[in-house]
mmJSON file of the N, C-alpha and C atoms, coordinates in Angstrom:
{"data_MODEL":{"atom_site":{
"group_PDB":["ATOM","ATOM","ATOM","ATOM","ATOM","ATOM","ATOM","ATOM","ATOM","ATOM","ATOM","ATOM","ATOM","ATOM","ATOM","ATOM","ATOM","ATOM","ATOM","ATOM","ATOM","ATOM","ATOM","ATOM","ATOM","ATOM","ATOM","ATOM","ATOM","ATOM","ATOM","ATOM","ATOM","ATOM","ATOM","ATOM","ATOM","ATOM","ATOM","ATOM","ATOM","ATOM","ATOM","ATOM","ATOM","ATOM","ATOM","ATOM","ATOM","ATOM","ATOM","ATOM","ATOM","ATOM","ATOM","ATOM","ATOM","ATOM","ATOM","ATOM","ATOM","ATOM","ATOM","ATOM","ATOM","ATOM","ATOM","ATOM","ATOM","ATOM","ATOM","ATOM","ATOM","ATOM","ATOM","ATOM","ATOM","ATOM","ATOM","ATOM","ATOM","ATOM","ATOM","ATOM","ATOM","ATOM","ATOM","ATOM","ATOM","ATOM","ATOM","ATOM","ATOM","ATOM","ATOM","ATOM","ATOM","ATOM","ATOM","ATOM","ATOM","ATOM","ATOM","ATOM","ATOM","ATOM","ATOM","ATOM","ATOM","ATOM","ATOM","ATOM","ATOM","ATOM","ATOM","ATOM","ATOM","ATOM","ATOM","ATOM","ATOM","ATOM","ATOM","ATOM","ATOM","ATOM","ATOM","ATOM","ATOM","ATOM","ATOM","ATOM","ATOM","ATOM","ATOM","ATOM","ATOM","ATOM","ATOM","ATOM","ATOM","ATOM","ATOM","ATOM","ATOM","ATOM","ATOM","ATOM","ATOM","ATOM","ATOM","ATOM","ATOM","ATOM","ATOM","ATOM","ATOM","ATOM","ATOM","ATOM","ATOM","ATOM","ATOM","ATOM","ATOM","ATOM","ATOM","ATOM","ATOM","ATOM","ATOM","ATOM","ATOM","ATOM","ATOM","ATOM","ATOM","ATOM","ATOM","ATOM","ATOM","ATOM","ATOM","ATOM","ATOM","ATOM","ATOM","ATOM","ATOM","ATOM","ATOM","ATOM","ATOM","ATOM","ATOM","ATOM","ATOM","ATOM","ATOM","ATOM","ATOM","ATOM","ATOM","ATOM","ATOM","ATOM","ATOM","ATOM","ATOM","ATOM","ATOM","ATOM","ATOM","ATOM","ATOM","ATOM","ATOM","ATOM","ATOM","ATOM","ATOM","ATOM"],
"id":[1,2,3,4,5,6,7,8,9,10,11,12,13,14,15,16,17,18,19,20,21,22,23,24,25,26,27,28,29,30,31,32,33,34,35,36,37,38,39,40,41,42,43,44,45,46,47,48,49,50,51,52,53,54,55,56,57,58,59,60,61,62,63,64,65,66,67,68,69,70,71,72,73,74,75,76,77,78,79,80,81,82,83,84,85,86,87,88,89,90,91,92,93,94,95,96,97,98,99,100,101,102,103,104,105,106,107,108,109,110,111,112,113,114,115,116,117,118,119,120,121,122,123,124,125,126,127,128,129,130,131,132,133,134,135,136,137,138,139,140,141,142,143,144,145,146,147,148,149,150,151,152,153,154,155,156,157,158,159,160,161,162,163,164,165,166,167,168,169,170,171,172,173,174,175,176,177,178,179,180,181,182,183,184,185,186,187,188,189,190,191,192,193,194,195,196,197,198,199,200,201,202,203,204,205,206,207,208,209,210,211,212,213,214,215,216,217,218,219,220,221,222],
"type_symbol":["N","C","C","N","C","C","N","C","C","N","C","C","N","C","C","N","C","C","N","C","C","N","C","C","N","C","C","N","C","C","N","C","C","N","C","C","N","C","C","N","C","C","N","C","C","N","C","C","N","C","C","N","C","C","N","C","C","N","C","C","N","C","C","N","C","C","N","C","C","N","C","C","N","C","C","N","C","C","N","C","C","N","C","C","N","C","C","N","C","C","N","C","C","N","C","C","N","C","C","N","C","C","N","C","C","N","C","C","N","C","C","N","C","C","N","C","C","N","C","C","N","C","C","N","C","C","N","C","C","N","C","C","N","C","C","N","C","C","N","C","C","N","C","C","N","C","C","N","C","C","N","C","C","N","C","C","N","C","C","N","C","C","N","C","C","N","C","C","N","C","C","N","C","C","N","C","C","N","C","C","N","C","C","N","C","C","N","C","C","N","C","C","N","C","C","N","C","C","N","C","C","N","C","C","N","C","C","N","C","C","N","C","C","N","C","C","N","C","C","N","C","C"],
"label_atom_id":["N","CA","C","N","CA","C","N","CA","C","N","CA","C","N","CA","C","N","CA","C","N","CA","C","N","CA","C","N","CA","C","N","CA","C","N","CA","C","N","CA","C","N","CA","C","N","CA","C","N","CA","C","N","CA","C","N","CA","C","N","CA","C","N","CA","C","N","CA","C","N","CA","C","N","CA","C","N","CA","C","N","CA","C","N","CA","C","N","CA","C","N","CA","C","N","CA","C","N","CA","C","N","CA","C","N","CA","C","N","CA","C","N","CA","C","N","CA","C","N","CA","C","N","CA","C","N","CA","C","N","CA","C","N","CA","C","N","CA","C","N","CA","C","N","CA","C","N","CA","C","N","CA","C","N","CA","C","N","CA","C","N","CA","C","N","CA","C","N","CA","C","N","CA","C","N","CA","C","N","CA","C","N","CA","C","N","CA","C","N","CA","C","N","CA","C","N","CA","C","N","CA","C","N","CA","C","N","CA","C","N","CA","C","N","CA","C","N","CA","C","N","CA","C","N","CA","C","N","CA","C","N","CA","C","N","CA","C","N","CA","C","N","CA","C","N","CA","C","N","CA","C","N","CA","C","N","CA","C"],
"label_alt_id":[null,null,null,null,null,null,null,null,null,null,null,null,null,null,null,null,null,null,null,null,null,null,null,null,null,null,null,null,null,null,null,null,null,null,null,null,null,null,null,null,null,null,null,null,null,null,null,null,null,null,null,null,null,null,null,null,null,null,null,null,null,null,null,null,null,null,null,null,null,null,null,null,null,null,null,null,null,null,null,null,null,null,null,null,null,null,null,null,null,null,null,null,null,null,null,null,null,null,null,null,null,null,null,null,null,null,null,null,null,null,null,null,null,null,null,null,null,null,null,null,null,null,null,null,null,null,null,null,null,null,null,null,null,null,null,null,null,null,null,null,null,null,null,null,null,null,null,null,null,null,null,null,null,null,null,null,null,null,null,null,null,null,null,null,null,null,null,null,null,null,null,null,null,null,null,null,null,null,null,null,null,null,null,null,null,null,null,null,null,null,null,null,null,null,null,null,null,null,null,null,null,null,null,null,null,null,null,null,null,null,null,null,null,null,null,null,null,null,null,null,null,null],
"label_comp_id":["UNK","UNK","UNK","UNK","UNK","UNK","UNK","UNK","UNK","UNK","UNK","UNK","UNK","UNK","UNK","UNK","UNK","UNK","UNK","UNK","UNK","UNK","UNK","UNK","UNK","UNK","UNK","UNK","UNK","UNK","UNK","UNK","UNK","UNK","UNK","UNK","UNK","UNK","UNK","UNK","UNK","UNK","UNK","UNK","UNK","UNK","UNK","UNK","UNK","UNK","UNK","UNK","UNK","UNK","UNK","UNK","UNK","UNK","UNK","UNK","UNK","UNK","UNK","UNK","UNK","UNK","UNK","UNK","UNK","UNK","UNK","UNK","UNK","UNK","UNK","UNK","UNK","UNK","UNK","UNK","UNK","UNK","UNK","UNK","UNK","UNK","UNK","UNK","UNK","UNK","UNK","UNK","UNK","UNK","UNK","UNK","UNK","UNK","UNK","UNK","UNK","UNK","UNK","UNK","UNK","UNK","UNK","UNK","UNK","UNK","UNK","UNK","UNK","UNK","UNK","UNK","UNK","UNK","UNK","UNK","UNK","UNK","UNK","UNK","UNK","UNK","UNK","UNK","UNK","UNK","UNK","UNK","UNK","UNK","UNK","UNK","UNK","UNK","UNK","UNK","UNK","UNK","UNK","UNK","UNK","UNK","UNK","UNK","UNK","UNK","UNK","UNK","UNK","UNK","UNK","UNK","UNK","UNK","UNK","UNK","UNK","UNK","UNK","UNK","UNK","UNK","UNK","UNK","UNK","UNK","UNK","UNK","UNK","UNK","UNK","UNK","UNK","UNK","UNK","UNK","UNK","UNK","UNK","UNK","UNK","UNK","UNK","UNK","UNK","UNK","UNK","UNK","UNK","UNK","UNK","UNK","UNK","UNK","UNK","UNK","UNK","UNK","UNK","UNK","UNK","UNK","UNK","UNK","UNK","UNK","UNK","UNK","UNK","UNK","UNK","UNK","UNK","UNK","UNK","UNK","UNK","UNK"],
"label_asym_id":["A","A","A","A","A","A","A","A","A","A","A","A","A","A","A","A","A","A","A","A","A","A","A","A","A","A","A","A","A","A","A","A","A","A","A","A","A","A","A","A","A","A","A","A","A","A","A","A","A","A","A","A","A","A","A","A","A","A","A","A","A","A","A","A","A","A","A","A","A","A","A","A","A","A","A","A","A","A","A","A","A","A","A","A","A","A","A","A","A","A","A","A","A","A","A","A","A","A","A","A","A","A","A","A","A","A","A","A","A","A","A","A","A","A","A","A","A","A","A","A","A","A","A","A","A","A","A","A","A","A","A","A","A","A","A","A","A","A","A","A","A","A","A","A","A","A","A","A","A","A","A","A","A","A","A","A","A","A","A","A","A","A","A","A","A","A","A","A","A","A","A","A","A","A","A","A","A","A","A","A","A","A","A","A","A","A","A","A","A","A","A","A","A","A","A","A","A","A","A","A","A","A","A","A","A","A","A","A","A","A","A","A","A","A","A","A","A","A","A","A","A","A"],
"label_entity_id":["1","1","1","1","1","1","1","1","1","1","1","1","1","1","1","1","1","1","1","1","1","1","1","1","1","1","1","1","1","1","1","1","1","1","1","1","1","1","1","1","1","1","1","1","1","1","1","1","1","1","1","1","1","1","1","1","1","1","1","1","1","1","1","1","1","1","1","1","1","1","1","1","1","1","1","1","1","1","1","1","1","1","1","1","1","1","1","1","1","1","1","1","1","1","1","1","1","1","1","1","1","1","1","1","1","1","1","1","1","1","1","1","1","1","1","1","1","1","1","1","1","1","1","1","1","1","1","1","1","1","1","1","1","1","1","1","1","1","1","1","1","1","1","1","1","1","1","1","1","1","1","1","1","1","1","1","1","1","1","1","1","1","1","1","1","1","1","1","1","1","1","1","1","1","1","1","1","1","1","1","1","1","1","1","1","1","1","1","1","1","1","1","1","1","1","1","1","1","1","1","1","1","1","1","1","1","1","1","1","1","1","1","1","1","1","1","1","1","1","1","1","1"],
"label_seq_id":[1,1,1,2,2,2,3,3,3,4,4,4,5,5,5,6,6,6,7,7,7,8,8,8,9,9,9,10,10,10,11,11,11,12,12,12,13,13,13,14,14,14,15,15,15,16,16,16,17,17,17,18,18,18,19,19,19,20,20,20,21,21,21,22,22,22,23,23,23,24,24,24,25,25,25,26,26,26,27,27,27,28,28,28,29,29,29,30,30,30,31,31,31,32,32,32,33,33,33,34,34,34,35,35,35,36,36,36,37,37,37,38,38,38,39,39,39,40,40,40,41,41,41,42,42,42,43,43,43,44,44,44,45,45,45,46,46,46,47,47,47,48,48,48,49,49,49,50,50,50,51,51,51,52,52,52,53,53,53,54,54,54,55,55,55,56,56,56,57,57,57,58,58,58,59,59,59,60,60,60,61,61,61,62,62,62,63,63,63,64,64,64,65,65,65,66,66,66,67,67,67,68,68,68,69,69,69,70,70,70,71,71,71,72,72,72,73,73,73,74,74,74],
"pdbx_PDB_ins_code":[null,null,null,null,null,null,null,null,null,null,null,null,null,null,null,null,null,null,null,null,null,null,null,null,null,null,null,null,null,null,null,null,null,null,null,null,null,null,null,null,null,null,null,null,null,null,null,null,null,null,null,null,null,null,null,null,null,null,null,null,null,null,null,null,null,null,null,null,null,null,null,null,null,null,null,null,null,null,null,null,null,null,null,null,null,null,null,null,null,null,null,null,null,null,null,null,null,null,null,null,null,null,null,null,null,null,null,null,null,null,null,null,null,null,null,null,null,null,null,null,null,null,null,null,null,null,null,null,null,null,null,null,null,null,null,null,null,null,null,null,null,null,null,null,null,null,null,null,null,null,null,null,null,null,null,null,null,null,null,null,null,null,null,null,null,null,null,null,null,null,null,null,null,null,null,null,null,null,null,null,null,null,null,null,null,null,null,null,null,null,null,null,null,null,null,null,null,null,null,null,null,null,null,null,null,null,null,null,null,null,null,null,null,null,null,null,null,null,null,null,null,null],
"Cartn_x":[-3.127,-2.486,-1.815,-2.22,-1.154,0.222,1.132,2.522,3.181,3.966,4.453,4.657,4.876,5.454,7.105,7.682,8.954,9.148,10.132,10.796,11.341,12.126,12.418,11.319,10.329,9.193,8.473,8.39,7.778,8.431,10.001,10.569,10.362,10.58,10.343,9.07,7.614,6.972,6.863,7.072,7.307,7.746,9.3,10.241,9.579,8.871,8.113,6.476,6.009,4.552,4.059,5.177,4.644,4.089,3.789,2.744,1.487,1.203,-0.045,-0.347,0.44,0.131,0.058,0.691,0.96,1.735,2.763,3.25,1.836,0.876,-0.172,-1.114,-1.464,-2.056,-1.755,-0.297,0.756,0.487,0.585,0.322,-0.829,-1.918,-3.235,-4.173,-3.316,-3.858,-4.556,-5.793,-6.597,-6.863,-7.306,-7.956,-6.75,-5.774,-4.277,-3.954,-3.941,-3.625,-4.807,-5.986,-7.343,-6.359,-6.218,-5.91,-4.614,-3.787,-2.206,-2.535,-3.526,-3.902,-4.416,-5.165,-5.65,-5.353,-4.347,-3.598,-2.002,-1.595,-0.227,0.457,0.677,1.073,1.171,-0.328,-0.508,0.726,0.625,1.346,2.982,2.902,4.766,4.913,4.611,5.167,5.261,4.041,3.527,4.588,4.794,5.395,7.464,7.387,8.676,8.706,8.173,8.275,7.792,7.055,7.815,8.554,9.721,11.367,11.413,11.576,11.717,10.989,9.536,8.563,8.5,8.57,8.672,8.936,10.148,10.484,9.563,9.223,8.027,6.902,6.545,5.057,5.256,6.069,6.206,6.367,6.955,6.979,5.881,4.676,3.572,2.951,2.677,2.111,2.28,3.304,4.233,3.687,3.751,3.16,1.975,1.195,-0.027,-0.768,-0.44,-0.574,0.23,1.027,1.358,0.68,0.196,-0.785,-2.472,-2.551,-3.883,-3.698,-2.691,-1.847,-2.122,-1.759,-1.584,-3.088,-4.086,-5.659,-6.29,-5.877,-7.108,-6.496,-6.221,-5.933,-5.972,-5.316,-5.558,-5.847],
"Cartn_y":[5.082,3.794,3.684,2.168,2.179,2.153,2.405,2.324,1.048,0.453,-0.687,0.467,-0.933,-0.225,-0.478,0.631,0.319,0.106,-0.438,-1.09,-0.274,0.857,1.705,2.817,3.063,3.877,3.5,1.969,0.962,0.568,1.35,1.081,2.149,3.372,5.141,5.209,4.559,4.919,3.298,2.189,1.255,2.17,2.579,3.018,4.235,5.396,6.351,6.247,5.672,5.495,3.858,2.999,1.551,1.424,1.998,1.157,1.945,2.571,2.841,2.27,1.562,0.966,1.784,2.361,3.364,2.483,1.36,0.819,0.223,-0.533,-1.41,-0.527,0.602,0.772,1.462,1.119,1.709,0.513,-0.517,-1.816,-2.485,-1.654,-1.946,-2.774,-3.313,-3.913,-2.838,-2.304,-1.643,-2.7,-3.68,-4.71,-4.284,-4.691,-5.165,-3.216,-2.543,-1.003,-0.715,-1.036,-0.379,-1.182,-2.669,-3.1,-2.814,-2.608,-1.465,-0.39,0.19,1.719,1.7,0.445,0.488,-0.3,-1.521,-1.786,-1.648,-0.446,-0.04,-0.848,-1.11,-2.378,-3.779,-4.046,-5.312,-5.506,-4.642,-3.639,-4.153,-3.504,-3.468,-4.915,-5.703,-7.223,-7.197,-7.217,-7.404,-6.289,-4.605,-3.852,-4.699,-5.707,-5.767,-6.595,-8.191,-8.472,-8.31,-7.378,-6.733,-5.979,-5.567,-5.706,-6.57,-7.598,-9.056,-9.498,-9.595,-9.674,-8.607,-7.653,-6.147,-6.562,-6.941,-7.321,-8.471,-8.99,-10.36,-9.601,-8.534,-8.231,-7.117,-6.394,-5.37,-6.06,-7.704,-7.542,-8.956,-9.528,-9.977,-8.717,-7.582,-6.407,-6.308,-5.996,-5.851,-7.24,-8.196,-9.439,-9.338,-8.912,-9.17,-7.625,-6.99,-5.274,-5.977,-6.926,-7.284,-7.974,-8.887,-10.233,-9.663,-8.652,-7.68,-6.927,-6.541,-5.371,-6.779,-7.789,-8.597,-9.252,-9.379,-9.949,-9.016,-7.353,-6.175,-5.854,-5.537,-5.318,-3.984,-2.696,-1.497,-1.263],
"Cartn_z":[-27.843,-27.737,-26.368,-25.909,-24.269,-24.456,-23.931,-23.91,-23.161,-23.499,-22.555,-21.252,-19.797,-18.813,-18.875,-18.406,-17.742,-16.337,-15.898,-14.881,-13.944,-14.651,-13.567,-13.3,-13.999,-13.428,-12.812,-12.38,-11.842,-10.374,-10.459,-9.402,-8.257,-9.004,-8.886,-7.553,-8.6,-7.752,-6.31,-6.732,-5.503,-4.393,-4.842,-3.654,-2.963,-3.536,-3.289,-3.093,-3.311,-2.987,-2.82,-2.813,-3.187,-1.796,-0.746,0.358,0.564,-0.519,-1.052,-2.407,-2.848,-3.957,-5.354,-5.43,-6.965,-7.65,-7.503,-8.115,-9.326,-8.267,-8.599,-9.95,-9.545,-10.254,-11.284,-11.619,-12.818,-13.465,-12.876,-13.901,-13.977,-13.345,-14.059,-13.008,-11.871,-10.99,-9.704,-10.243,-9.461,-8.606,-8.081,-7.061,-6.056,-6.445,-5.815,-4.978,-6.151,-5.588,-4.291,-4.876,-3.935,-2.382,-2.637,-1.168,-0.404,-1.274,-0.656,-0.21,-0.698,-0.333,0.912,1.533,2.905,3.579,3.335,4.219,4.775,3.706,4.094,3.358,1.979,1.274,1.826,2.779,2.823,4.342,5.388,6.486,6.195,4.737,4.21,3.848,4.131,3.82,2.124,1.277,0.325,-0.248,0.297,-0.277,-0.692,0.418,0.306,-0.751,-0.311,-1.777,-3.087,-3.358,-4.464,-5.407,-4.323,-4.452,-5.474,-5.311,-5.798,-7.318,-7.197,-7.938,-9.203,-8.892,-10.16,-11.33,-11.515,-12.881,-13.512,-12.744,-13.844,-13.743,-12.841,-13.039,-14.002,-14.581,-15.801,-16.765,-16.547,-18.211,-18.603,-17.206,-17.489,-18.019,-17.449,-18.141,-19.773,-20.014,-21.446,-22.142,-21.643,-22.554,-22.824,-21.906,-22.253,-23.05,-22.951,-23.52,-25.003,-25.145,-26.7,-27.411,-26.571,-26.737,-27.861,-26.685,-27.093,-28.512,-28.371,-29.61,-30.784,-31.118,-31.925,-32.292,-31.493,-31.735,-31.687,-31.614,-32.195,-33.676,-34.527,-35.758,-35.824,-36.225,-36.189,-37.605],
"occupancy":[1.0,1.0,1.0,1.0,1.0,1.0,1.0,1.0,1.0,1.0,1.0,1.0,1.0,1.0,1.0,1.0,1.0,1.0,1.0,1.0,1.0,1.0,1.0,1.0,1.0,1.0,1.0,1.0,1.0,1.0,1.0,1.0,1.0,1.0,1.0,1.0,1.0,1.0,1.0,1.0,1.0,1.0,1.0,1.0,1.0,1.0,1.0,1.0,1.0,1.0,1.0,1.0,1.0,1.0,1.0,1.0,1.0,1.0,1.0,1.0,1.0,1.0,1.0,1.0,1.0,1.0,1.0,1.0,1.0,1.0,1.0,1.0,1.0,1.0,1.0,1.0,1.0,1.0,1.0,1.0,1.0,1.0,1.0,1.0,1.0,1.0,1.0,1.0,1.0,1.0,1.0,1.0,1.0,1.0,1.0,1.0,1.0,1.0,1.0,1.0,1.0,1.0,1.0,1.0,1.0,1.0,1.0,1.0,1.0,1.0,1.0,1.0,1.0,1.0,1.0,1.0,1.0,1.0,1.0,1.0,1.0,1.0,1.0,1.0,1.0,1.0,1.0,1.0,1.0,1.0,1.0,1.0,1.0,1.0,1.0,1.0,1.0,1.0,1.0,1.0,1.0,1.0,1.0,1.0,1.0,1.0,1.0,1.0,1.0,1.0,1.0,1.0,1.0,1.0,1.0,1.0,1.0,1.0,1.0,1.0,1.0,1.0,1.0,1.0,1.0,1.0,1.0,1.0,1.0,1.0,1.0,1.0,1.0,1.0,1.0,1.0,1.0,1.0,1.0,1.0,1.0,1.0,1.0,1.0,1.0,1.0,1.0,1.0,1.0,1.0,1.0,1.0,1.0,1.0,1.0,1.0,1.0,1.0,1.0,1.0,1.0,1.0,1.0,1.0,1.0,1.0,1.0,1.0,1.0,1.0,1.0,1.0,1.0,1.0,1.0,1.0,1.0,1.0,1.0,1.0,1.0,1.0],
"B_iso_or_equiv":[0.0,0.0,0.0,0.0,0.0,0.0,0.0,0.0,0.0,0.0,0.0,0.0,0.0,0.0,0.0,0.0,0.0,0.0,0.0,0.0,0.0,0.0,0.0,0.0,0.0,0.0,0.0,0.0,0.0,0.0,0.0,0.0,0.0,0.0,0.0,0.0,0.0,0.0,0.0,0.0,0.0,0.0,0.0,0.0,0.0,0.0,0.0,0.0,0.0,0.0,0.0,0.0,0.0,0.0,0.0,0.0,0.0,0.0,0.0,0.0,0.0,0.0,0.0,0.0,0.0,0.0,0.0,0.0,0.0,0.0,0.0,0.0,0.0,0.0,0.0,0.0,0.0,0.0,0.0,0.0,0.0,0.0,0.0,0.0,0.0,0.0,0.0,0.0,0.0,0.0,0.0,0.0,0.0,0.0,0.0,0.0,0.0,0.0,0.0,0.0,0.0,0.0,0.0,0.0,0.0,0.0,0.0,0.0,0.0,0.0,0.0,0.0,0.0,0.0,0.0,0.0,0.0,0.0,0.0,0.0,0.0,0.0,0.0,0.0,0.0,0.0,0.0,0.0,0.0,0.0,0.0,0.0,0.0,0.0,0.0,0.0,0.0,0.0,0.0,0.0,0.0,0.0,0.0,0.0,0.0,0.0,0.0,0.0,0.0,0.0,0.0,0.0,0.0,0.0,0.0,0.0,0.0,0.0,0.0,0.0,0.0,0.0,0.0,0.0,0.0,0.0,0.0,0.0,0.0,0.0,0.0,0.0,0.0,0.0,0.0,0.0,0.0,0.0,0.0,0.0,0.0,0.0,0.0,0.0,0.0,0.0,0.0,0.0,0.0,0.0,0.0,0.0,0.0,0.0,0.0,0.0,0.0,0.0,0.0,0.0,0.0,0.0,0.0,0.0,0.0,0.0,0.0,0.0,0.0,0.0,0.0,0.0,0.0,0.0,0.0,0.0,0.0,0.0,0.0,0.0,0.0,0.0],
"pdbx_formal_charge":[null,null,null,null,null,null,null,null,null,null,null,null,null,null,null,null,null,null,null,null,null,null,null,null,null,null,null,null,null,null,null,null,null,null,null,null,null,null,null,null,null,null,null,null,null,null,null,null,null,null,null,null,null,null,null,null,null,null,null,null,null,null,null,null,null,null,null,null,null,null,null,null,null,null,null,null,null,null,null,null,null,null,null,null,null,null,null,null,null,null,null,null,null,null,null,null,null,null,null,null,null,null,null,null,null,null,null,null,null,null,null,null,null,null,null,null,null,null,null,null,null,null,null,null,null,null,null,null,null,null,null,null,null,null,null,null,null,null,null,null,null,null,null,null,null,null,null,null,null,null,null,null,null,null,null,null,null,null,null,null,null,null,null,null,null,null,null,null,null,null,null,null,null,null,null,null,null,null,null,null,null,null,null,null,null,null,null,null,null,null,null,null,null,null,null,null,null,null,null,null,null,null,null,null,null,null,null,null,null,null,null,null,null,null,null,null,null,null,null,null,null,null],
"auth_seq_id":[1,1,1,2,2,2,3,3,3,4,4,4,5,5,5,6,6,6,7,7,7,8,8,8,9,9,9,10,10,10,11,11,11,12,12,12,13,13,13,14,14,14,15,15,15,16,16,16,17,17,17,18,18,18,19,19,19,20,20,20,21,21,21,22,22,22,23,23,23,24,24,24,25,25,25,26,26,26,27,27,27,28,28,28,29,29,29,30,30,30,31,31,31,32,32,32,33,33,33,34,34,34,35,35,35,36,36,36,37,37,37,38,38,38,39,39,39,40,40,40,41,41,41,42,42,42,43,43,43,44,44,44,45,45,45,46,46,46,47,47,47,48,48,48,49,49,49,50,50,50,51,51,51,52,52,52,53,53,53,54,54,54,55,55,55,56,56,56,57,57,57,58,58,58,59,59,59,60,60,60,61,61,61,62,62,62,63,63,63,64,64,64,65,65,65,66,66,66,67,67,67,68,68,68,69,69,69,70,70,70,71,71,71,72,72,72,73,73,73,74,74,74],
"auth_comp_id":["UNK","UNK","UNK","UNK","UNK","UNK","UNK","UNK","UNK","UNK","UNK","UNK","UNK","UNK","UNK","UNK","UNK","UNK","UNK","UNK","UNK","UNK","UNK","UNK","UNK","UNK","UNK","UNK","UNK","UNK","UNK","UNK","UNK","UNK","UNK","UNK","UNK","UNK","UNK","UNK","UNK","UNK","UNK","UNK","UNK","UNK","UNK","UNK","UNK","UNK","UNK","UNK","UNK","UNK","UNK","UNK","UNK","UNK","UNK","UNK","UNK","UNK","UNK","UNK","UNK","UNK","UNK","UNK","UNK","UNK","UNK","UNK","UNK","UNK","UNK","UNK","UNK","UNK","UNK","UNK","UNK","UNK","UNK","UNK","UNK","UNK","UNK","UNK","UNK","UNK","UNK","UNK","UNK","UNK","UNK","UNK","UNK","UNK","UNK","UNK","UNK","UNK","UNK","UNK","UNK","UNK","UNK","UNK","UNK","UNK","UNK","UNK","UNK","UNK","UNK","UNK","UNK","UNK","UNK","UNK","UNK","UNK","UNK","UNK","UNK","UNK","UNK","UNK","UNK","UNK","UNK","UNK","UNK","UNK","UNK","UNK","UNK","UNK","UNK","UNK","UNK","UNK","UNK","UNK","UNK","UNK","UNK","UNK","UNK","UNK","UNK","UNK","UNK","UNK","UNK","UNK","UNK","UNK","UNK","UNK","UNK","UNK","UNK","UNK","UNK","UNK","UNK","UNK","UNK","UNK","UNK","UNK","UNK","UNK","UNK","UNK","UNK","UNK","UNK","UNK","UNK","UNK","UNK","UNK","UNK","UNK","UNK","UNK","UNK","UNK","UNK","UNK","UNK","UNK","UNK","UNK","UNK","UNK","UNK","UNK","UNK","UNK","UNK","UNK","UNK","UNK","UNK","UNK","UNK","UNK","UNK","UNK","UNK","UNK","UNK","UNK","UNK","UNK","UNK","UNK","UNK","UNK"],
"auth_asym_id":["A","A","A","A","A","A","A","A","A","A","A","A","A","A","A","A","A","A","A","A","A","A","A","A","A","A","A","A","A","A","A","A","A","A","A","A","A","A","A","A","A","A","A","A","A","A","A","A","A","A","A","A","A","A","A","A","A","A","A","A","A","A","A","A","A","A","A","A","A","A","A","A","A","A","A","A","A","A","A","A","A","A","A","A","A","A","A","A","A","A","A","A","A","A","A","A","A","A","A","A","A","A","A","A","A","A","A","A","A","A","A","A","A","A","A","A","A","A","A","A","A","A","A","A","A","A","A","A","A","A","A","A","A","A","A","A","A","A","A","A","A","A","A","A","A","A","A","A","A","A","A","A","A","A","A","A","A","A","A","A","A","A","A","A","A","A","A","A","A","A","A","A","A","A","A","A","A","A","A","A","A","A","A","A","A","A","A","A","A","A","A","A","A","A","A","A","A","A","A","A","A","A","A","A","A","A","A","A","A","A","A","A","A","A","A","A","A","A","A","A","A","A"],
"auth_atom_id":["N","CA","C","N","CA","C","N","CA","C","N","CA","C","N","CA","C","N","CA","C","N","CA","C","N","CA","C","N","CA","C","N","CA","C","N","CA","C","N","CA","C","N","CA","C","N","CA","C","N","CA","C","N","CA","C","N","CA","C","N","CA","C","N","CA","C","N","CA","C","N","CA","C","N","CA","C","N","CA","C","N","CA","C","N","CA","C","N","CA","C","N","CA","C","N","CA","C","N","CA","C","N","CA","C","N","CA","C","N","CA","C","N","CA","C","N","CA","C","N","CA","C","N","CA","C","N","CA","C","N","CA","C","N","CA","C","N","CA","C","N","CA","C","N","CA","C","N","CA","C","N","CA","C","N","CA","C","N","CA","C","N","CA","C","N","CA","C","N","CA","C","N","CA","C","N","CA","C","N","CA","C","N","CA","C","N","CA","C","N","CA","C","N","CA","C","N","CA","C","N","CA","C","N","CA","C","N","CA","C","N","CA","C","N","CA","C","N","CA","C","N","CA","C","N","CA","C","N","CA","C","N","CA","C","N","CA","C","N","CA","C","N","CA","C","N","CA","C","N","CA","C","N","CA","C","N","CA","C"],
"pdbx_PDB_model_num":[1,1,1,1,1,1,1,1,1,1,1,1,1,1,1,1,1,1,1,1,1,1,1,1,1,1,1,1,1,1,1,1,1,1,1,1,1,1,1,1,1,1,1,1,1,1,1,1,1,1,1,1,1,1,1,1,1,1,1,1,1,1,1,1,1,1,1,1,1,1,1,1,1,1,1,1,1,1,1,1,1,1,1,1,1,1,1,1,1,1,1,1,1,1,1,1,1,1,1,1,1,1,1,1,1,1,1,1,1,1,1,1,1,1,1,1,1,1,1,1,1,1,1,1,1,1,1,1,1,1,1,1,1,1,1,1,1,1,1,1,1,1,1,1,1,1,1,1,1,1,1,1,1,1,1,1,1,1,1,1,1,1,1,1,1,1,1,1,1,1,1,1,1,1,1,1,1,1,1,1,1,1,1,1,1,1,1,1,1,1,1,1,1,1,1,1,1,1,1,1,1,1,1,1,1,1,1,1,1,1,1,1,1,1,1,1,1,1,1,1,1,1]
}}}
């Protein structure tokens, strides 16, 4: 079973790897990670704002990882 994400493990790796994009592909956005990874988080801009952004993109994650949880039936 997937686990929701959290926010501060989401922050952990931003602050430590976010301009390679480890944030990204904690939340599933391989497209988004592949292109942090080779442009230096988008050359830091993209890394900064999301500072900002984090918290709505963990808990679009979390919504939609619920959304799914509720229309597969276990």
């Amino acid at each position: 079973m997937i686990k929701e994400r959290e926010l501060w493990v989401a922050y952990l790796l931003w602050f430590f790897l976010g301009p390679v994009g480890v944030h990204k592909f904690y939340l599933g956005k391989i497209g988004m990670g592949i292109l942090y990874l080779f442009t230096g988080g988008l050359l830091l801009i993209g890394w900064i704002i999301d500072l900002f952004t984090l918290p709505s993109q963990v808990r679009a994650y979390n919504d939609e990882l619920r959304t799914l949880r509720e229309e597969i039936p276990l």
